[in-house]
Backbone as JSON Lines, residues from 0, in Angstrom:
{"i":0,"aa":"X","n":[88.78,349.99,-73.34],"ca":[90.04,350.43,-73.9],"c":[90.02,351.92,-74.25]}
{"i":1,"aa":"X","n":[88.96,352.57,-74.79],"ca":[88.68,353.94,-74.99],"c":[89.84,354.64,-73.73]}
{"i":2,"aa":"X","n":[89.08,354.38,-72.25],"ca":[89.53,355.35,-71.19],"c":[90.8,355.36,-71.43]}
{"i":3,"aa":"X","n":[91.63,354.33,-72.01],"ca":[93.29,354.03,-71.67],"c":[93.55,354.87,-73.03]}
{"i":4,"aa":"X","n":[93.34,354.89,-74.48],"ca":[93.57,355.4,-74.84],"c":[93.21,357.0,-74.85]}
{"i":5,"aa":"X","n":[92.36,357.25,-74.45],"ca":[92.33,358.88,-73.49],"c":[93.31,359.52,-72.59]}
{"i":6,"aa":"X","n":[93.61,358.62,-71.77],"ca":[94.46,358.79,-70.83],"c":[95.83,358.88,-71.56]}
{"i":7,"aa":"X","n":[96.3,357.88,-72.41],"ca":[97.46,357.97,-73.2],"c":[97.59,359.47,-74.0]}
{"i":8,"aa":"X","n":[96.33,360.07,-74.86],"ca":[96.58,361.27,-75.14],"c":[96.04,362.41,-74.16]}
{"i":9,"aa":"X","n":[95.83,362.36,-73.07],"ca":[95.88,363.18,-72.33],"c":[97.53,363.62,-71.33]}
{"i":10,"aa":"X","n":[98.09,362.45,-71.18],"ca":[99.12,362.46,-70.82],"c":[100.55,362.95,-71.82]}
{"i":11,"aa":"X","n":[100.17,362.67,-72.94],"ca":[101.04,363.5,-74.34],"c":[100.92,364.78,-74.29]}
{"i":12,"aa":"X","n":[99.62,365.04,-73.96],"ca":[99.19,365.93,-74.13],"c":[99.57,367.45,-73.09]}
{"i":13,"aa":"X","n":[99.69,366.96,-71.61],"ca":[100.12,367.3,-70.52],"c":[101.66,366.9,-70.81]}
{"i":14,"aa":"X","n":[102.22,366.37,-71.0],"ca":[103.46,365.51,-71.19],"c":[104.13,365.46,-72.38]}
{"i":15,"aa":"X","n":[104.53,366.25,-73.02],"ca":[104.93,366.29,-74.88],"c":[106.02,365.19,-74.84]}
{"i":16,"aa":"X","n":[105.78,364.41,-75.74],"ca":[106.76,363.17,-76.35],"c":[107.09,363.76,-77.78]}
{"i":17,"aa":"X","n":[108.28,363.25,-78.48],"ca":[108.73,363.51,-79.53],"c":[108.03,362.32,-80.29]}
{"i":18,"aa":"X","n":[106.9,362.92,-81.88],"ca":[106.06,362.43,-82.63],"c":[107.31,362.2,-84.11]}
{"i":19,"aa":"X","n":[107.28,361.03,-84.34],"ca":[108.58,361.13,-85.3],"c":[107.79,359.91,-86.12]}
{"i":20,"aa":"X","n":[107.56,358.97,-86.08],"ca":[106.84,357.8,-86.96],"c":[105.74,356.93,-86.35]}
{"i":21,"aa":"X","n":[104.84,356.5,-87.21],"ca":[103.67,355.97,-86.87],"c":[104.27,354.97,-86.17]}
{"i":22,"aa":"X","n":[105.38,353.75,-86.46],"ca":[105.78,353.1,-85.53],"c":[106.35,353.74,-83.68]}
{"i":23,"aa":"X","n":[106.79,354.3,-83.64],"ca":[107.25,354.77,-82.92],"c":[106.03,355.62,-81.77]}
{"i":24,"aa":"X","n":[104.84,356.13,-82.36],"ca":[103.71,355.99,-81.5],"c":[103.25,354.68,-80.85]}
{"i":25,"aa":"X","n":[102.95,353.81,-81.92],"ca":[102.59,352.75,-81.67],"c":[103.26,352.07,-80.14]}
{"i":26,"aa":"X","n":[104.6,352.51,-80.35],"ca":[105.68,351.99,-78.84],"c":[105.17,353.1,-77.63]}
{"i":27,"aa":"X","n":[104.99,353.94,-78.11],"ca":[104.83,354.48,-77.17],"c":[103.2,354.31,-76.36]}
{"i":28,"aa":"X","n":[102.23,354.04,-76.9],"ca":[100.89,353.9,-76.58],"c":[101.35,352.27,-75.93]}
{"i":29,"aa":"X","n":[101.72,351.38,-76.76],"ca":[102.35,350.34,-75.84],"c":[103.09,349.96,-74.85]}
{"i":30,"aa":"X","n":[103.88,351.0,-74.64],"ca":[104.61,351.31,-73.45],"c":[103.8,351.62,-72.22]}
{"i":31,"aa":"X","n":[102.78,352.85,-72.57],"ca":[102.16,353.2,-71.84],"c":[101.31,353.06,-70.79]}
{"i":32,"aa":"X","n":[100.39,351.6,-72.44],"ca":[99.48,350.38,-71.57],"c":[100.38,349.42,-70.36]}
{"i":33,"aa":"X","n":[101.38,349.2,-70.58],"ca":[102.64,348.49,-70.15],"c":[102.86,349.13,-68.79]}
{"i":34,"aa":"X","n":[102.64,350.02,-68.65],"ca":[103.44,350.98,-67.27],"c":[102.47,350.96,-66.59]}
{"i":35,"aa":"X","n":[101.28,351.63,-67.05],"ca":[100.03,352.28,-66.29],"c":[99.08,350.77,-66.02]}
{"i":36,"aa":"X","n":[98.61,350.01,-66.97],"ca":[97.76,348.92,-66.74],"c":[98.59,347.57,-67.0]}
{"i":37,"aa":"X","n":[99.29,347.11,-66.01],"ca":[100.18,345.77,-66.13],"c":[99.46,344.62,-65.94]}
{"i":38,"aa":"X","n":[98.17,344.68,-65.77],"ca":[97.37,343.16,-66.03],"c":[96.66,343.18,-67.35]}
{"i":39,"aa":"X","n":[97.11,344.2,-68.31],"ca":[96.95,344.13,-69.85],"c":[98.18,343.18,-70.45]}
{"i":40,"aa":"X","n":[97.82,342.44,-71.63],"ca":[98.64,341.88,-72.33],"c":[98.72,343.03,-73.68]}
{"i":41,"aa":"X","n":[100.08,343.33,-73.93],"ca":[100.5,344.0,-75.33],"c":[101.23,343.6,-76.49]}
{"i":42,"aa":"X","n":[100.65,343.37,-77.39],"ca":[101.03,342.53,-78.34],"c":[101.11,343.88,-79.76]}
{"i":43,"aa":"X","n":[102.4,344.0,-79.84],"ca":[103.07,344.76,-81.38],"c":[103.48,343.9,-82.83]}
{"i":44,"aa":"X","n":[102.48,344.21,-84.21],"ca":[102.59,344.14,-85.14],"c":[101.89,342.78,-85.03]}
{"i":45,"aa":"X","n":[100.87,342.04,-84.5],"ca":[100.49,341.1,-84.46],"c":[99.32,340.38,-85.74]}
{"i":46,"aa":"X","n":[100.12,339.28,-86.07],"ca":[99.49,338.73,-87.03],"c":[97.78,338.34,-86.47]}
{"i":47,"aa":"X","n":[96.81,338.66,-87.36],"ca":[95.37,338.13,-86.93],"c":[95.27,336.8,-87.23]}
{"i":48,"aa":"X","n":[96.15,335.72,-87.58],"ca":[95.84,334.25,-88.09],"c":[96.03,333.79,-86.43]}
{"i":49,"aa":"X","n":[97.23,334.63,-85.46],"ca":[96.93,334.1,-84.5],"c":[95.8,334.54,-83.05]}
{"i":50,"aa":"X","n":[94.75,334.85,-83.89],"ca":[93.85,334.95,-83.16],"c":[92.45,334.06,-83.71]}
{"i":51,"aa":"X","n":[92.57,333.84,-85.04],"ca":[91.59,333.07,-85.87],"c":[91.79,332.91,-87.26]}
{"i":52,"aa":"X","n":[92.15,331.89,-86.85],"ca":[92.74,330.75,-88.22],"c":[92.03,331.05,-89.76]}
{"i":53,"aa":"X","n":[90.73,331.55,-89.11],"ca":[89.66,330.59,-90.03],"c":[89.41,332.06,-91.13]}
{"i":54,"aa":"X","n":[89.74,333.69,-90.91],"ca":[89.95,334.83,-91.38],"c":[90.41,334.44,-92.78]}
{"i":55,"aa":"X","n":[89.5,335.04,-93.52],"ca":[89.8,335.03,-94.9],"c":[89.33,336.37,-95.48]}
{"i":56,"aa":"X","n":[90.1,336.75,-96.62],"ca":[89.45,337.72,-97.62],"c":[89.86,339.36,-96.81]}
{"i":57,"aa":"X","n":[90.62,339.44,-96.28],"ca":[91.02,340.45,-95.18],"c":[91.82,341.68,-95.85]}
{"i":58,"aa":"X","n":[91.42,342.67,-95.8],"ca":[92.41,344.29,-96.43],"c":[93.7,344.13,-96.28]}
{"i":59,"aa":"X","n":[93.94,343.29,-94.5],"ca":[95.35,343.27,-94.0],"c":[95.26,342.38,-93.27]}
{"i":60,"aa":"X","n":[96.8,341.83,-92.59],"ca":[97.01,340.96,-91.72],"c":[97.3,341.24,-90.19]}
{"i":61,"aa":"X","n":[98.05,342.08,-90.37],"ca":[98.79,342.52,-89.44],"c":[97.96,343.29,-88.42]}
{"i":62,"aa":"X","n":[97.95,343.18,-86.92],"ca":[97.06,344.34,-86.58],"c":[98.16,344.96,-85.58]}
{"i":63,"aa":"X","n":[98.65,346.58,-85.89],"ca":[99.17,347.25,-85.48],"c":[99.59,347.27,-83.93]}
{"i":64,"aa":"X","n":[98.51,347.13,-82.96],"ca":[98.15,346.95,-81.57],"c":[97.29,346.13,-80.82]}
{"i":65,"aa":"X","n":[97.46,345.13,-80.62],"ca":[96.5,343.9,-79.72],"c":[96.73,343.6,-78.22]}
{"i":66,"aa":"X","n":[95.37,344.04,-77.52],"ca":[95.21,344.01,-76.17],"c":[94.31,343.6,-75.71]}
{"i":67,"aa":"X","n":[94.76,342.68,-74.72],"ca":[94.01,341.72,-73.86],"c":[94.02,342.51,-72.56]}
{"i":68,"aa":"X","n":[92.56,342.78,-71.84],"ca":[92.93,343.1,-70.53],"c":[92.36,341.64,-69.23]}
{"i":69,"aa":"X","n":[92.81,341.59,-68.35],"ca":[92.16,340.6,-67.66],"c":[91.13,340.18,-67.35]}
{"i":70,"aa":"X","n":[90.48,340.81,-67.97],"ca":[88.87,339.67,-67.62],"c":[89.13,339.54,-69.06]}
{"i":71,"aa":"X","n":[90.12,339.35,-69.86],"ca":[89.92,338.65,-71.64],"c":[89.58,339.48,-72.4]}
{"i":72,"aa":"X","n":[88.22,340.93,-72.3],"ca":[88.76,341.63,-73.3],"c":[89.63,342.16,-73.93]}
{"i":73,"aa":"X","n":[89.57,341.85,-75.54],"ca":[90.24,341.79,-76.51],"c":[89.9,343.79,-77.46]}
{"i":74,"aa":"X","n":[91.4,344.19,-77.67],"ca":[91.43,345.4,-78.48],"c":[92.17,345.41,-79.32]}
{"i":75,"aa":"X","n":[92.01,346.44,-80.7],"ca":[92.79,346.1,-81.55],"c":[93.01,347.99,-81.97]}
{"i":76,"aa":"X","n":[94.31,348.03,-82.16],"ca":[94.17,349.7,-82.88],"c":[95.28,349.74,-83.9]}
{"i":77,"aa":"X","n":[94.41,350.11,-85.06],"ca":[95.22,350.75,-86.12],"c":[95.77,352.37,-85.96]}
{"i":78,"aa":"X","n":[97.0,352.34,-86.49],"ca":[97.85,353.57,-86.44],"c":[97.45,354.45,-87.8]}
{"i":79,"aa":"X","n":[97.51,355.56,-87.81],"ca":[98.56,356.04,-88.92],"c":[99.21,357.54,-88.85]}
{"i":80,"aa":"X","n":[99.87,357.51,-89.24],"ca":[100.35,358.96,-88.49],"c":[100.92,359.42,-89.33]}
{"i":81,"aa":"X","n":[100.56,360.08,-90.66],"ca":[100.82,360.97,-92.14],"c":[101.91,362.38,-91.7]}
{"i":82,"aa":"X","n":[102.73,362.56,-92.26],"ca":[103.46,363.78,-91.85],"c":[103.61,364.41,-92.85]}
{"i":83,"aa":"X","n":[104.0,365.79,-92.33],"ca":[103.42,366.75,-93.67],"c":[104.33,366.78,-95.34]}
{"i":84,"aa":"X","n":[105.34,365.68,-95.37],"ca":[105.42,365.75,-96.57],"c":[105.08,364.19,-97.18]}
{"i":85,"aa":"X","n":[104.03,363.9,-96.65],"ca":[103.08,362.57,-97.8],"c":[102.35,362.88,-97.79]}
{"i":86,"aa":"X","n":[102.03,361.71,-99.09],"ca":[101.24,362.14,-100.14],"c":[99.62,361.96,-99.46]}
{"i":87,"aa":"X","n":[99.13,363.28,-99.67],"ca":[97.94,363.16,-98.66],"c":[96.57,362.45,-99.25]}
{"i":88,"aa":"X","n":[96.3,362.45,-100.27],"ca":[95.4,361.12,-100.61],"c":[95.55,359.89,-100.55]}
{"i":89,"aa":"X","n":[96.65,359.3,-100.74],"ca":[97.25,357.74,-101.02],"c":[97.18,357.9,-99.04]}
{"i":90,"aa":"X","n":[97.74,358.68,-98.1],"ca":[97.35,358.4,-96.69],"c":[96.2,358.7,-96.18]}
{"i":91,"aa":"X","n":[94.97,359.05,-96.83],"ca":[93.8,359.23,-96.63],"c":[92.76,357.71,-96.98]}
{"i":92,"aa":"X","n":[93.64,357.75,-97.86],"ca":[92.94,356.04,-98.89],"c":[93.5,354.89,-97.62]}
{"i":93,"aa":"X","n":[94.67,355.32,-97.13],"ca":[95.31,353.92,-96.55],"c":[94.39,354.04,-95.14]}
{"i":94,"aa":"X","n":[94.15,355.47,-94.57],"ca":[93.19,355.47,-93.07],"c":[91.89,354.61,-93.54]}
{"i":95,"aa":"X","n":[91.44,355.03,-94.38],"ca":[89.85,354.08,-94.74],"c":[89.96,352.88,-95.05]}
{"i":96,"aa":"X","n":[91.33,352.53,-95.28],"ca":[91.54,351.27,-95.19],"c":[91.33,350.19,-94.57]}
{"i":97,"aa":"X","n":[92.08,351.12,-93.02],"ca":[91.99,350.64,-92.41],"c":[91.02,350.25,-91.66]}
{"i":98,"aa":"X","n":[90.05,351.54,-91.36],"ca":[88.77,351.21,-90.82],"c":[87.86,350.15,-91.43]}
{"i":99,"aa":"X","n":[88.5,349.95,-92.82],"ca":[87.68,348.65,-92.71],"c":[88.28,347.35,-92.9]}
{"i":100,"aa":"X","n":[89.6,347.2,-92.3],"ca":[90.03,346.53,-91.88],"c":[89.34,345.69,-90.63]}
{"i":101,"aa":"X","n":[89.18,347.05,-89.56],"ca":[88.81,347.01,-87.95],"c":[87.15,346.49,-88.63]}
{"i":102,"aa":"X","n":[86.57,347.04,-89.04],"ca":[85.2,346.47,-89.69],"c":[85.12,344.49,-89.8]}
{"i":103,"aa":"X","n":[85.83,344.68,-90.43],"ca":[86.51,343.05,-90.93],"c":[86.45,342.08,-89.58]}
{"i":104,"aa":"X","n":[86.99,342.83,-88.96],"ca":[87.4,341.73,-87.36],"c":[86.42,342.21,-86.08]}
{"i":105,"aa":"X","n":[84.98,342.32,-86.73],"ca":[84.02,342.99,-85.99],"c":[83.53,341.63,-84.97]}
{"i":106,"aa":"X","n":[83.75,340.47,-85.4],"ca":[82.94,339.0,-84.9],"c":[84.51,338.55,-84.07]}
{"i":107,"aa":"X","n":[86.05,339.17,-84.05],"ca":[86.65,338.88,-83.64],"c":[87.26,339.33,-82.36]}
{"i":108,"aa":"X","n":[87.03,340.12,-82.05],"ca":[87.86,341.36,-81.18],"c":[86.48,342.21,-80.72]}
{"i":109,"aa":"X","n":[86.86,342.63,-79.44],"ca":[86.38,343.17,-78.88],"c":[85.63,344.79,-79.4]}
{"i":110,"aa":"X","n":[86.88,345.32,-79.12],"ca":[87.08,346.42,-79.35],"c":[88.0,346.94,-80.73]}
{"i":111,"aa":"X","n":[87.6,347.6,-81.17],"ca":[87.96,348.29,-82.58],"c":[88.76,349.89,-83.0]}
{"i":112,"aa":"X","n":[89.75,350.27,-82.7],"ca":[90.0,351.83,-82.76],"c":[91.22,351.78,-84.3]}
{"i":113,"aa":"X","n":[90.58,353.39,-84.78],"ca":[91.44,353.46,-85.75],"c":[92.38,354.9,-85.15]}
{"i":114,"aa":"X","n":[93.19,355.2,-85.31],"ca":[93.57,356.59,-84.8],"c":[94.47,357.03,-85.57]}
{"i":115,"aa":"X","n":[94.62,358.69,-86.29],"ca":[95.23,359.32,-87.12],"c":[95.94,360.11,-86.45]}
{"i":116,"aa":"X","n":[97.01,360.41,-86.35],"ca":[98.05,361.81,-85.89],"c":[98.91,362.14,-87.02]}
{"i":117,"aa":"X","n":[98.57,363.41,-87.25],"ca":[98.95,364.16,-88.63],"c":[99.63,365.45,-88.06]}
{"i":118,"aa":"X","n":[100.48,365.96,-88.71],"ca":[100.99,367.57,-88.96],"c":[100.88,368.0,-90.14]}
{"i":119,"aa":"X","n":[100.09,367.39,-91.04],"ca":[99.3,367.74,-92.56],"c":[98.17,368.75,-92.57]}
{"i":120,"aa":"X","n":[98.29,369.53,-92.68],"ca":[97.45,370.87,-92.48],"c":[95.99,370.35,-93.48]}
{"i":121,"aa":"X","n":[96.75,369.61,-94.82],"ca":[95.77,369.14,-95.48],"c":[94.49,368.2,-95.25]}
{"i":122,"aa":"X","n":[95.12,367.55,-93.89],"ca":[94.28,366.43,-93.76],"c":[92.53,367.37,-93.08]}
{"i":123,"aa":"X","n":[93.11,368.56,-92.7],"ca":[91.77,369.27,-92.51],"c":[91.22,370.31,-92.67]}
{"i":124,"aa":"X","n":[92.48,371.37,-93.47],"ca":[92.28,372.17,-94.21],"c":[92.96,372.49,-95.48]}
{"i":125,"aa":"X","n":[91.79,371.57,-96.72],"ca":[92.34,371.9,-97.68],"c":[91.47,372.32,-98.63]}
{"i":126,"aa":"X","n":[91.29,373.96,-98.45],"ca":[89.79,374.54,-99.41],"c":[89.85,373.76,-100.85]}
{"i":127,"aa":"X","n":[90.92,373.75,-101.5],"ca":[90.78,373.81,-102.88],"c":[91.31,372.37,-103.57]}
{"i":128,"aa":"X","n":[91.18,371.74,-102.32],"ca":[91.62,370.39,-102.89],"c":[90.32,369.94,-103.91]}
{"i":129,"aa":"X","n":[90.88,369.33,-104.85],"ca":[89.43,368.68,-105.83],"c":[89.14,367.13,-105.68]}
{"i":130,"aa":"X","n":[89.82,366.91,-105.02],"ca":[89.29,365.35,-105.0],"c":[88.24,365.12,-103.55]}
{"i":131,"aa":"X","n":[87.22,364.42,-103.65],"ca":[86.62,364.53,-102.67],"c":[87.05,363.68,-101.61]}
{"i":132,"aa":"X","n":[88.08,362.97,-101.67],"ca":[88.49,362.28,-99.96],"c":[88.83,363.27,-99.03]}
{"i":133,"aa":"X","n":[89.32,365.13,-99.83],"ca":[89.53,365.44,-98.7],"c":[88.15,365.73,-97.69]}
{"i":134,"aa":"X","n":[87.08,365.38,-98.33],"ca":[85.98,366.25,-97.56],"c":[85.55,365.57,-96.44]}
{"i":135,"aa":"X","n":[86.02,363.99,-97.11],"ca":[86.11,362.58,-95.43],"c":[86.69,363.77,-94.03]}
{"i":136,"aa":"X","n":[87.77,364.45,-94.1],"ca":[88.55,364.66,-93.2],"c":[88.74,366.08,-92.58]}
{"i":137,"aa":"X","n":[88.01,367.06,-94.03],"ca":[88.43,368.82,-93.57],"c":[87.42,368.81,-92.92]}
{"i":138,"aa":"X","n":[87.92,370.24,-91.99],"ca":[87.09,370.68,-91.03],"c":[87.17,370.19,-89.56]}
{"i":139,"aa":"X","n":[86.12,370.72,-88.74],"ca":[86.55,370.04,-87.62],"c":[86.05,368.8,-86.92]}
{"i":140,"aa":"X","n":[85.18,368.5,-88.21],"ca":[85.3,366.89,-88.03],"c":[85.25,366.14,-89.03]}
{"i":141,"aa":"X","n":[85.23,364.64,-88.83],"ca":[85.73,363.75,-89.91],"c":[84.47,363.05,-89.81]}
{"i":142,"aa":"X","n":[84.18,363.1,-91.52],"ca":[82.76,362.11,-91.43],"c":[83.37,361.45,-92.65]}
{"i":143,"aa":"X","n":[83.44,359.91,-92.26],"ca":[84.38,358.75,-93.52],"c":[83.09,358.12,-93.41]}
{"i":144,"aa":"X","n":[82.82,357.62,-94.67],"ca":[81.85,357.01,-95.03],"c":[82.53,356.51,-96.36]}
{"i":145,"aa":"X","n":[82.13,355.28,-97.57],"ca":[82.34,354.64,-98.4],"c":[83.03,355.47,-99.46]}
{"i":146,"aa":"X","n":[84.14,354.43,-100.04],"ca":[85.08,355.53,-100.61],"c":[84.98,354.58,-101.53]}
{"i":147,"aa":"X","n":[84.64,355.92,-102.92],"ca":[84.24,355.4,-104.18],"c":[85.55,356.13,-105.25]}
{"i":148,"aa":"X","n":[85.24,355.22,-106.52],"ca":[86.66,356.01,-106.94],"c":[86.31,357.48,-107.52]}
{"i":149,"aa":"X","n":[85.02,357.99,-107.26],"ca":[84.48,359.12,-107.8],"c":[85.24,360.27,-106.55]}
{"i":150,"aa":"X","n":[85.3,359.5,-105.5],"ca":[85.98,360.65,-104.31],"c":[87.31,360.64,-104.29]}
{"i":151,"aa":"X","n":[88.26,359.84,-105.04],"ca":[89.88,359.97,-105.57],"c":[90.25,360.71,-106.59]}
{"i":152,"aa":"X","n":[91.49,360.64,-106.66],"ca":[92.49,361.57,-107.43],"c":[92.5,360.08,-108.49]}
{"i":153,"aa":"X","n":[92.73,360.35,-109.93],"ca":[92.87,359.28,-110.9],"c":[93.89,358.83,-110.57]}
{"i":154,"aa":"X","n":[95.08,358.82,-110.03],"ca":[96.01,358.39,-110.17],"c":[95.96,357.32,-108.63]}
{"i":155,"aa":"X","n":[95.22,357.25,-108.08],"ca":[93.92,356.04,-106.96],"c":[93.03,355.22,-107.9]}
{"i":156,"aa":"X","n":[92.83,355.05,-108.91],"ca":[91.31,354.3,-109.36],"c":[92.12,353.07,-109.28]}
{"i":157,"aa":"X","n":[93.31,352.63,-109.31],"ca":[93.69,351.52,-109.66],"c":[93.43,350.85,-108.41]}
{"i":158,"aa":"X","n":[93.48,351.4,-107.25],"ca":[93.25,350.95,-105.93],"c":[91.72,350.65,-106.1]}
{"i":159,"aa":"X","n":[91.07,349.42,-104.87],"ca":[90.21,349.41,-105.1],"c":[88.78,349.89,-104.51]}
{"i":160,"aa":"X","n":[87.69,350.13,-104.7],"ca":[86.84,350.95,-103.87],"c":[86.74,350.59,-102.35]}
{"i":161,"aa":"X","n":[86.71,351.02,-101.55],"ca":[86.37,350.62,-99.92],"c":[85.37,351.2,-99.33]}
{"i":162,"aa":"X","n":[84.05,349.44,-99.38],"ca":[82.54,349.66,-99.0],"c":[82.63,349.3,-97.38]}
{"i":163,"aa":"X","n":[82.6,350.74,-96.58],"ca":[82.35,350.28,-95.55],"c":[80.94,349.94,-94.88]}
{"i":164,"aa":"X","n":[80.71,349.43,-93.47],"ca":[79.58,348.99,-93.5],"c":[78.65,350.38,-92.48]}
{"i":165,"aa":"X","n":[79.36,351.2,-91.98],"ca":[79.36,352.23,-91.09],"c":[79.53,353.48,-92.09]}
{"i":166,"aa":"X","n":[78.55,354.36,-91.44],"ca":[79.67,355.94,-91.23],"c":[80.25,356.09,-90.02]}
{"i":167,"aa":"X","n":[81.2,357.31,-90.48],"ca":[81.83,357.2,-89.0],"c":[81.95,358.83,-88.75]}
{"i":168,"aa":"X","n":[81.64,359.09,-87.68],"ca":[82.09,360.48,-87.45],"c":[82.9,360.84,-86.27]}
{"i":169,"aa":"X","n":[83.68,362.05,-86.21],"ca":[84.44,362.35,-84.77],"c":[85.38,363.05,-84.99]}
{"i":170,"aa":"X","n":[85.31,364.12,-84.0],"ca":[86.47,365.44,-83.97],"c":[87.57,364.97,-84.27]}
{"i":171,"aa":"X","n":[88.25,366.4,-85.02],"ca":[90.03,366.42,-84.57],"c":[90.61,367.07,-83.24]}
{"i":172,"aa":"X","n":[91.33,366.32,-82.53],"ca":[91.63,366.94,-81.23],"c":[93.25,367.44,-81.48]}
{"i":173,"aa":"X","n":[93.5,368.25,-80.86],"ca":[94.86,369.05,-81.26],"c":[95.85,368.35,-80.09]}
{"i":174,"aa":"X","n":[96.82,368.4,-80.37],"ca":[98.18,368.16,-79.54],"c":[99.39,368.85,-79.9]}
{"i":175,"aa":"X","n":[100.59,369.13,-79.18],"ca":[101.52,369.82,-79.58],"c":[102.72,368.71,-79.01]}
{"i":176,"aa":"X","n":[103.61,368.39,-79.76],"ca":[104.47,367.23,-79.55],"c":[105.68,368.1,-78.48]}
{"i":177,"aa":"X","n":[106.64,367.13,-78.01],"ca":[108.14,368.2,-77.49],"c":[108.7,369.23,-78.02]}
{"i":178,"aa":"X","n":[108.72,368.91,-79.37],"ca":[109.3,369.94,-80.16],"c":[108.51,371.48,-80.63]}
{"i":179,"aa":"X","n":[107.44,371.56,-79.8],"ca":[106.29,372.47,-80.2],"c":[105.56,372.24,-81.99]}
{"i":180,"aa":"X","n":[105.74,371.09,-82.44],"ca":[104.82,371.14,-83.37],"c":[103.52,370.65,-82.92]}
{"i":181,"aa":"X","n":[102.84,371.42,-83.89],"ca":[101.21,371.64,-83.68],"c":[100.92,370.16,-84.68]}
{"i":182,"aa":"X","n":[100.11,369.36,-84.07],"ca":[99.75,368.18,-84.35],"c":[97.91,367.69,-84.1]}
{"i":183,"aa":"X","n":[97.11,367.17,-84.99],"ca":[95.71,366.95,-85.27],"c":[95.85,365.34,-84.87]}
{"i":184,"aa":"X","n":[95.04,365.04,-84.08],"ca":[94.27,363.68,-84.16],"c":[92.84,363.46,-84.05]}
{"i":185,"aa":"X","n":[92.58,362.05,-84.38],"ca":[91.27,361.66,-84.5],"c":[91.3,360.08,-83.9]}
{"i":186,"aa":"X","n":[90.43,359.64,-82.8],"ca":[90.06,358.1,-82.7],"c":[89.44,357.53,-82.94]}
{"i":187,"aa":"X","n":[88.6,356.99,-83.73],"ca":[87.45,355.95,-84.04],"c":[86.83,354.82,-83.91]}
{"i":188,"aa":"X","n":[85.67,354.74,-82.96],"ca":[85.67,353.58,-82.65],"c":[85.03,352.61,-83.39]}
{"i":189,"aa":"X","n":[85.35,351.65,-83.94],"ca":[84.73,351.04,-85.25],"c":[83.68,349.89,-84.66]}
């Protein structure tokens, strides 16, 4: 699944689409699989009970993107796509979330991707931020590892800590949408 999602941002990339909501990627990376690889199955906003009943104790339910390709491997990708006026910790807290979400459904699914597309300058340059989640993300690469409430803003402790079982590391790759905004992503394979 990696190559397809390569190919999907290589073709954005060569190809500017208008970046407007994390849903609205999501259609479009599904579309994509849809056009280019038609012996993939694409499944949007898909509940994980219908893949295994037996899932308990889970961050989330829902998995953003589920793909079957024909010989049966199984993929799953979380979205998130922060724009520059949210709140950039509470969408930093919700990305690590997710990754261990994809963590969660490691015995279920094949394949595992988390992927961020931001126009938040913060998400990788923010010298003077004081909370340490931004340091998961500044720079030009992202090293997420276990998020304690010592690396939040207080107004996060109420949320609860997220022990992942991984570090994770991997560039931000740049894109520029239709509209010429300058746009950061990251993929992760969990």
């Amino acid at each position: 699944m990696r190559p397809i999602i390569d190919h999907f941002f290589n073709h954005i990339s060569a190809n500017p689409i208008e970046l407007y909501s994390e849903f609205g990627l999501q259609h479009e990376l599904a579309l994509f699989v849809r056009m280019n690889y038609a012996d993939h199955k694409v499944r949007l906003e898909y509940n994980v009970k219908r893949i295994n009943q037996n899932l308990v104790n889970l961050v989330k339910w829902e998995l953003d993107l589920h793909v079957t390709s024909s010989n049966g491997e199984t993929s799953v990708i979380e979205f998130k796509m922060p724009k520059s006026d949210s709140g950039t910790p509470a969408e930093m807290y919700s990305a690590i979330k997710d990754i261990k979400f994809l963590e969660q459904l490691e015995n279920v699914v094949d394949n595992r991707f988390a992927i961020l597309v931001t126009n938040n300058v913060a998400f990788w340059n923010a010298p003077r931020a004081n909370a340490n989640i931004y340091h998961f993300f500044n720079g030009n690469e992202i090293n997420i590892s276990s998020l304690l409430h010592e690396h939040t803003p207080a107004f996060l402790h109420n949320k609860e800590e997220i022990i992942l079982n991984n570090q994770y590391h991997t560039a931000w790759h740049e894109l520029n949408d239709i509209d010429g905004v300058f746009w950061k992503y990251y993929i992760i394979e969990v």
